[in-house]
TORPA-4810 file (N, C-alpha, C, O; in nm, 3 decimals):
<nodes>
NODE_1_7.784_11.223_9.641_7.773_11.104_9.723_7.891_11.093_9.820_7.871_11.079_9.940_X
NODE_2_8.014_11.098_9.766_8.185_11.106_9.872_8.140_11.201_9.969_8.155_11.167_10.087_X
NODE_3_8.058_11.373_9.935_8.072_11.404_10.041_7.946_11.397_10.124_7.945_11.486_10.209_X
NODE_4_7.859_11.336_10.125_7.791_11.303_10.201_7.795_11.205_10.257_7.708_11.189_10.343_X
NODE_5_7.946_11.043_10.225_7.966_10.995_10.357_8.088_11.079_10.416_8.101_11.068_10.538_X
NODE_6_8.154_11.137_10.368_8.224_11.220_10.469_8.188_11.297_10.615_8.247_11.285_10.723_X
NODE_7_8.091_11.365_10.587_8.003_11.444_10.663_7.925_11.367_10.735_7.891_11.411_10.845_X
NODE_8_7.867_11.198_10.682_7.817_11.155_10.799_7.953_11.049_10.889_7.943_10.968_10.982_X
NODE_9_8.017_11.076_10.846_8.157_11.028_10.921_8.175_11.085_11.045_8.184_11.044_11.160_X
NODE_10_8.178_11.238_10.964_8.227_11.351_11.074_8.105_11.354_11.194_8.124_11.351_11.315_X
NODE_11_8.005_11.360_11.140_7.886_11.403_11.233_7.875_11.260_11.335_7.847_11.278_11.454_X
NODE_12_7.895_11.127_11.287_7.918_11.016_11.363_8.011_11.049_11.493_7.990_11.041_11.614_X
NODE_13_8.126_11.090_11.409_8.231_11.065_11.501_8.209_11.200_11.623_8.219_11.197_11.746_X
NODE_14_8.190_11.264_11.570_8.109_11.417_11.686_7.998_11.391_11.792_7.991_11.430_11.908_X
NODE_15_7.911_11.314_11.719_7.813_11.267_11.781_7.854_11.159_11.908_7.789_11.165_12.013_X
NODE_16_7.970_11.057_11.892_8.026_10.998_11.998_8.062_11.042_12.079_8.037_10.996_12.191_X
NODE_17_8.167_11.194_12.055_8.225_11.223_12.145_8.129_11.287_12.288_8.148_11.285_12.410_X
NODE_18_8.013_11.345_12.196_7.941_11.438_12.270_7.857_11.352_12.384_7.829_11.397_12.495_X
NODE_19_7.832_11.255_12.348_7.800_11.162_12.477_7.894_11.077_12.536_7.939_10.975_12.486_X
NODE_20_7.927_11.134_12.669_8.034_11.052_12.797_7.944_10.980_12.813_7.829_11.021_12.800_X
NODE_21_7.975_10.830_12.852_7.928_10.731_12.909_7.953_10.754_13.088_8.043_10.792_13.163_X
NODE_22_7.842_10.715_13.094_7.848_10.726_13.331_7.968_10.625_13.354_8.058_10.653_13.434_X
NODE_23_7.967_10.484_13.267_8.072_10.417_13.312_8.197_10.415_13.245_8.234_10.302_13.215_X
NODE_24_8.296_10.534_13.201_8.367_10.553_13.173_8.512_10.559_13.282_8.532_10.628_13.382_X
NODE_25_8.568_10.493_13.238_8.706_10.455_13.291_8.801_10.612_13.388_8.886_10.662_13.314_X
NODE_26_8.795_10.658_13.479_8.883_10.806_13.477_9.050_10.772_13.478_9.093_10.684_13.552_X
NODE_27_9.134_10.846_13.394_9.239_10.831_13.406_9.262_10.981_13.491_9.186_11.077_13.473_X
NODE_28_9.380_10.984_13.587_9.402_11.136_13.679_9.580_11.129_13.620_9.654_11.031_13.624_X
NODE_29_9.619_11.306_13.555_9.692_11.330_13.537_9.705_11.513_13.598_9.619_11.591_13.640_X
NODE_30_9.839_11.524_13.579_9.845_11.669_13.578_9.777_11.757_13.531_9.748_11.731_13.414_X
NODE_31_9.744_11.833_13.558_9.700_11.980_13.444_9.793_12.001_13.352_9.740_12.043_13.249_X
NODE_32_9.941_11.987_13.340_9.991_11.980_13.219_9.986_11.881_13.141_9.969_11.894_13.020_X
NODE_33_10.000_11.767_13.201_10.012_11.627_13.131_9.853_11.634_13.032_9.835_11.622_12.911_X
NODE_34_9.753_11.658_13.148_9.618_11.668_13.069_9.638_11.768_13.005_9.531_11.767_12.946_X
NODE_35_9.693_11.864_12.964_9.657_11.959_12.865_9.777_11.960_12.764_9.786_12.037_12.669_X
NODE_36_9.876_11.852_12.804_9.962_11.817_12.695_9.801_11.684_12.595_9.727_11.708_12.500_X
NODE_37_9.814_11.574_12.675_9.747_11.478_12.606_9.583_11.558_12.493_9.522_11.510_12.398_X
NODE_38_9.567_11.702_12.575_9.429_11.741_12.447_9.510_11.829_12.330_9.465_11.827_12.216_X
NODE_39_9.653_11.918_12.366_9.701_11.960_12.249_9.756_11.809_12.134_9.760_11.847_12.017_X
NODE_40_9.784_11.695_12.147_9.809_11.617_12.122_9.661_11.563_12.032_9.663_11.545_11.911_X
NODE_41_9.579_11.549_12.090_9.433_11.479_12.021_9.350_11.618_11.971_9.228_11.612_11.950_X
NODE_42_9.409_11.716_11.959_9.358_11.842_11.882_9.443_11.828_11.704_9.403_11.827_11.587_X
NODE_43_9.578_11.819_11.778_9.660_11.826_11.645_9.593_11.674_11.605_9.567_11.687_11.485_X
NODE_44_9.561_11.567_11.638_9.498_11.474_11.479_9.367_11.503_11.500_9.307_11.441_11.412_X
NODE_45_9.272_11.575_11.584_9.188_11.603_11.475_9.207_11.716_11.389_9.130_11.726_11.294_X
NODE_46_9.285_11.794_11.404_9.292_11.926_11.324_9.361_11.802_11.150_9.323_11.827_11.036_X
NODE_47_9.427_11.723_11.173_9.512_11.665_11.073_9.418_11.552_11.042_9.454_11.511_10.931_X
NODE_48_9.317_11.481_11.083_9.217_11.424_11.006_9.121_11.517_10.924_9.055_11.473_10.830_X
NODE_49_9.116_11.622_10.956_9.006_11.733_10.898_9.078_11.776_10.733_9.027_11.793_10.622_X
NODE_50_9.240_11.786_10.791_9.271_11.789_10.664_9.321_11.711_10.544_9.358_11.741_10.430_X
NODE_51_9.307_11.585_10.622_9.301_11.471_10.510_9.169_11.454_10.494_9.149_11.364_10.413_X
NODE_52_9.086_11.494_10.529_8.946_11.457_10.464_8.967_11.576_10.357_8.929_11.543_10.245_X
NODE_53_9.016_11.699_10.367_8.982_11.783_10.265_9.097_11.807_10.171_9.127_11.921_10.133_X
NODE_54_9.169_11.683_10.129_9.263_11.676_10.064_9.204_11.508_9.954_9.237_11.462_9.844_X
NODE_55_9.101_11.466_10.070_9.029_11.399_9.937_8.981_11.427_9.884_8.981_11.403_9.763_X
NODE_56_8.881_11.522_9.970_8.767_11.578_9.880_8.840_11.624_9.727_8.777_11.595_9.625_X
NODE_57_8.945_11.680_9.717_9.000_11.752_9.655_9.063_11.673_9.575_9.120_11.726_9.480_X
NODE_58_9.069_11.530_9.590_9.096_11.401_9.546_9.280_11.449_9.552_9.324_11.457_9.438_X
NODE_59_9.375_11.477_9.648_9.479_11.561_9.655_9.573_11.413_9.739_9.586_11.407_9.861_X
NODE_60_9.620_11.325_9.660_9.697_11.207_9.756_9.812_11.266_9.804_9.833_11.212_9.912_X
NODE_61_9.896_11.347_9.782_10.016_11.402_9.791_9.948_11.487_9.927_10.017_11.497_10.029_X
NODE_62_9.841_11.535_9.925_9.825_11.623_10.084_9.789_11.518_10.180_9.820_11.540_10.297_X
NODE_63_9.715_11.381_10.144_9.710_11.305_10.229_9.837_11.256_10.263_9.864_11.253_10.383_X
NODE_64_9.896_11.230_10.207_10.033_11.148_10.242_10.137_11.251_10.366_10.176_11.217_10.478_X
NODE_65_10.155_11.357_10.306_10.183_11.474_10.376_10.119_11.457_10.519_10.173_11.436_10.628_X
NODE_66_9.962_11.475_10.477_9.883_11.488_10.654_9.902_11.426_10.737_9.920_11.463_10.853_X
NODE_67_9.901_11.305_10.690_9.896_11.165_10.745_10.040_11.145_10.802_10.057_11.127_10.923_X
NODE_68_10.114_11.148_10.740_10.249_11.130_10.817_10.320_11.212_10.928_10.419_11.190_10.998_X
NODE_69_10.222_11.328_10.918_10.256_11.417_11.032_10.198_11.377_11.168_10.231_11.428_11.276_X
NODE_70_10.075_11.244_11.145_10.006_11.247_11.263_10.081_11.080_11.282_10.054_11.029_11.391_X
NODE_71_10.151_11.012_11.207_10.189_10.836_11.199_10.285_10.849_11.354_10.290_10.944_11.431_X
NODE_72_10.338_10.747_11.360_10.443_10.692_11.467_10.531_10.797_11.473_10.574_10.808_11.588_X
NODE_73_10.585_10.896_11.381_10.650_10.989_11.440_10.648_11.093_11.478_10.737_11.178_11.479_X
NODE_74_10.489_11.098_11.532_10.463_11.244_11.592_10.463_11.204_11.764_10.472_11.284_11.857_X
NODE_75_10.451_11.061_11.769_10.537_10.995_11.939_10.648_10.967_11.968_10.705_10.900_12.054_X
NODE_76_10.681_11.047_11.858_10.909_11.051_11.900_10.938_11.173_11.939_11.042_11.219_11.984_X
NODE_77_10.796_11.241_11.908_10.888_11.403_11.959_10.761_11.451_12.086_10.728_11.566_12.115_X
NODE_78_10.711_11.329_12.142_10.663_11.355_12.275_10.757_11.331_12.398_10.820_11.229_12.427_X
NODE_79_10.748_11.468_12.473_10.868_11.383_12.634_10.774_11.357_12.680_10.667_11.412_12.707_X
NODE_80_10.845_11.216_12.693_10.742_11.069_12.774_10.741_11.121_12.960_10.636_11.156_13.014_X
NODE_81_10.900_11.116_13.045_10.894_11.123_13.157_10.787_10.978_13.221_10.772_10.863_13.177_X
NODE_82_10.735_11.040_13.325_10.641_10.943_13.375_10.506_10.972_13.323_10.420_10.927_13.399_X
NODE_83_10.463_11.028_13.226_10.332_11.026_13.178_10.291_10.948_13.177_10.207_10.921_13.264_X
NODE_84_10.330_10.848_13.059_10.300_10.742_12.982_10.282_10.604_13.089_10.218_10.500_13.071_X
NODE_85_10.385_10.661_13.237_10.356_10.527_13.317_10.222_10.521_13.424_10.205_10.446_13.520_X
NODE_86_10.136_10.626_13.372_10.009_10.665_13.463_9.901_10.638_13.392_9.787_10.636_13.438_X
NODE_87_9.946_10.606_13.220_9.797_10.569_13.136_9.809_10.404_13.136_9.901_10.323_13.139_X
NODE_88_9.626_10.400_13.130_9.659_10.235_13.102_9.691_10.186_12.987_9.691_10.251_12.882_X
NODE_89_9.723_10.062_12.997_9.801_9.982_12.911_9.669_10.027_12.730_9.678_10.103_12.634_X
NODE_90_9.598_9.956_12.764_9.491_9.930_12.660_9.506_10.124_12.563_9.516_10.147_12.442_X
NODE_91_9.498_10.260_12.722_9.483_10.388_12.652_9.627_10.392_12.570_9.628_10.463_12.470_X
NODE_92_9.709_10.344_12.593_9.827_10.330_12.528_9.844_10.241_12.398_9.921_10.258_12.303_X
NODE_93_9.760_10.153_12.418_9.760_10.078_12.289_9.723_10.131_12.217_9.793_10.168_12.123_X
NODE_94_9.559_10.170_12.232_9.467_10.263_12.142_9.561_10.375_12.083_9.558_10.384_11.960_X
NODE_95_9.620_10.438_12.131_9.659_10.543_12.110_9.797_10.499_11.994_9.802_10.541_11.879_X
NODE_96_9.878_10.425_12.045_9.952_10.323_11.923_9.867_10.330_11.756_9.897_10.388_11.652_X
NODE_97_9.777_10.260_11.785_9.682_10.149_11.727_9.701_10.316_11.615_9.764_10.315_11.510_X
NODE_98_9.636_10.430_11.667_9.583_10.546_11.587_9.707_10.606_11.493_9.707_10.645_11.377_X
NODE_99_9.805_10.598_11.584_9.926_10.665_11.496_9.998_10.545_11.413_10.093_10.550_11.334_X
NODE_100_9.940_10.464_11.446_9.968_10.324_11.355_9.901_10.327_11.215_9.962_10.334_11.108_X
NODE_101_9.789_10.321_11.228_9.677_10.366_11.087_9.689_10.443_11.021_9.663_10.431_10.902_X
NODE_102_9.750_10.588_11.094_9.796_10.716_10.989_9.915_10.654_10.917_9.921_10.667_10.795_X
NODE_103_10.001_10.595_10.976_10.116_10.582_10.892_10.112_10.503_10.760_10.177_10.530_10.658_X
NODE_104_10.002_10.374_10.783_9.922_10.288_10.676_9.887_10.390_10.551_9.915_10.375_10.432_X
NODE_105_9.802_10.520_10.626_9.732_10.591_10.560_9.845_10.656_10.471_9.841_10.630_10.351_X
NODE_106_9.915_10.715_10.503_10.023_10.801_10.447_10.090_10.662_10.328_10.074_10.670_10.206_X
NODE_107_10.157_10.554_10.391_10.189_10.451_10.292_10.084_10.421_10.204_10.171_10.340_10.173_X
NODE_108_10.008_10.407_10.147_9.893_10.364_10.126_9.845_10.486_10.029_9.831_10.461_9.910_X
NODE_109_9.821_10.607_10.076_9.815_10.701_9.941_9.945_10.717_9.879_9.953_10.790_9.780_X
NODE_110_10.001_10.684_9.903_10.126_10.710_9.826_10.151_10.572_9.718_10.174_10.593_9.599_X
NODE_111_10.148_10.482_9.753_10.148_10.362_9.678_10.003_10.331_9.590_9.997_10.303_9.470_X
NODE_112_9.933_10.339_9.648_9.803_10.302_9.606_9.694_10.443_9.540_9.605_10.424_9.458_X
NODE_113_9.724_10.566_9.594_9.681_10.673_9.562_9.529_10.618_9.516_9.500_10.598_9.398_X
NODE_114_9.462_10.603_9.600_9.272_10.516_9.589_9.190_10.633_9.674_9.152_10.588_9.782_X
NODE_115_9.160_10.743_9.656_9.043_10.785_9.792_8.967_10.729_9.830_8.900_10.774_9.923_X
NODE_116_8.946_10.628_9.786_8.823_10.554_9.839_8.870_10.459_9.926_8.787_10.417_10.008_X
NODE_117_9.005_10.404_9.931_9.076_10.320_10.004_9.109_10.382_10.120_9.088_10.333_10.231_X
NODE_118_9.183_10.529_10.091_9.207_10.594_10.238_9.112_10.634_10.293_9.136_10.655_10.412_X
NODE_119_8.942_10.670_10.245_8.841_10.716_10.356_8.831_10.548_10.401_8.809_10.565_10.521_X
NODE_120_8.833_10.440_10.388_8.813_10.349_10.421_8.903_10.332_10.592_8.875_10.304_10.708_X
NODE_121_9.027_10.372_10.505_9.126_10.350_10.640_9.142_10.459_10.739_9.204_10.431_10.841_X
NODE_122_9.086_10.608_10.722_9.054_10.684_10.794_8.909_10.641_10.882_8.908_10.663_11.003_X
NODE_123_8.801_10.585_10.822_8.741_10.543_10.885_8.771_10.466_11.016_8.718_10.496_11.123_X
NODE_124_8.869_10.355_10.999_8.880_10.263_11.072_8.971_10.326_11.203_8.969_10.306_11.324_X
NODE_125_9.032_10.393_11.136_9.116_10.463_11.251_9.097_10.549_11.349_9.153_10.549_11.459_X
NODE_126_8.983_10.653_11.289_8.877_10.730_11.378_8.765_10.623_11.420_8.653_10.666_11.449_X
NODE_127_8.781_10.532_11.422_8.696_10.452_11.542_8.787_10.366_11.640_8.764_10.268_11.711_X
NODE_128_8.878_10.428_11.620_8.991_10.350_11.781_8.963_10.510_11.857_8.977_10.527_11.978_X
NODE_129_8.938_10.581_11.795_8.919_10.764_11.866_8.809_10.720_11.943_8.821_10.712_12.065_X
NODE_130_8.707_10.692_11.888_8.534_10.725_11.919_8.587_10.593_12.035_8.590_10.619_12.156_X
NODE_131_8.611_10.503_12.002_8.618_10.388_12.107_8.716_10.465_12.278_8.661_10.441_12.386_X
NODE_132_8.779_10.504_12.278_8.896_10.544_12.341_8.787_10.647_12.395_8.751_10.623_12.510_X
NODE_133_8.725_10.762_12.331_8.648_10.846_12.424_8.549_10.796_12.456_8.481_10.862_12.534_X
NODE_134_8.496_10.658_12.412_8.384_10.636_12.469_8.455_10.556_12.648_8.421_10.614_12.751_X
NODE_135_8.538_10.440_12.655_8.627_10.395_12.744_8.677_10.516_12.850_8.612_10.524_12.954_X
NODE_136_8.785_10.607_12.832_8.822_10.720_12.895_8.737_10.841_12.934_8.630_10.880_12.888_X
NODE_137_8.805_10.883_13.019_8.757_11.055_13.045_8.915_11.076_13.143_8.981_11.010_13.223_X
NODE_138_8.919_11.183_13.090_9.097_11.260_13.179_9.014_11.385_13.310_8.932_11.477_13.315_X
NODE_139_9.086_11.320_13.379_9.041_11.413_13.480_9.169_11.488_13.537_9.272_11.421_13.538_X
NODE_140_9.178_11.632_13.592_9.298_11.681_13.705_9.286_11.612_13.812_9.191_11.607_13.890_X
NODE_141_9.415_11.540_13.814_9.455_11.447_14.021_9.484_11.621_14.086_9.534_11.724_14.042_X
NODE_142_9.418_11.576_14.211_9.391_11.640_14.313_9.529_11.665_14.384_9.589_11.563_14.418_X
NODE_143_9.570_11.751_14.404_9.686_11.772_14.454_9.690_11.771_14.616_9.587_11.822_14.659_X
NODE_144_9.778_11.730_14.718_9.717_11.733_14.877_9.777_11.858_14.911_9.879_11.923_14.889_X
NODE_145_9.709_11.861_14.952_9.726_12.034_15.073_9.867_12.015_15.175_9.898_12.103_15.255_X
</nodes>
């Protein structure tokens, strides 16, 4: 039963991404900046994948681990520069909001050690994701000739 809402978690949250909305918000960054911001939203999904399979495994010590790698201090070892002053306020929140929840998550198996509590709060947190790609799309700014 756990892993069959897991899997329809995953397939939810896949299923969002795969449909862009026409009225989606464009934010324009660099080609690095944009390909900093997808190595950035690769590493938590690569690090939600493995807190899901550290429940499965009913494994709180790998959640806590996972989770804290993706919390508030994986935006201390981003150079900000002017990136951060080209996203909007709200993609900035969201993006808060996410490394905010991991850190819950990480506190939270560790104190509480519940899998059923942290797919709860993984849930909630991968829907500031699905929300954020449904809102955004990153595009390359056009450089002038």
């Amino acid at each position: 039963m756990r892993r069959i809402l897991v899997l329809s978690l995953m397939a939810a949250s896949l299923s969002a991404h795969a449909r862009e909305p026409a009225n989606s918000r464009v934010v324009e960054l660099s080609e690095g900046e944009r390909a900093h911001l997808k190595q950035e939203m690769r590493a938590l999904l690569t690090g939600a994948q493995a807190i899901l399979d550290a429940l499965a495994r009913r494994d709180m010590r790998g959640v806590t681990r996972h989770a804290g790698k993706l919390g508030s201090s994986m935006t201390r070892q981003v150079e900000r520069g002017n990136f951060c002053n080209r996203l909007p306020v709200d993609f900035l929140l969201t993006g808060q909001s996410v490394h905010q929840g991991f850190d819950r998550i990480a506190r939270d198996a560790r104190a509480i050690g519940r899998p059923s509590h942290t797919l709860n709060q993984l849930a909630a947190t991968l829907n500031h994701c699905v929300r954020c790609h449904a809102t955004y799309r990153v595009s390359v700014r056009r450089e002038s000739p």
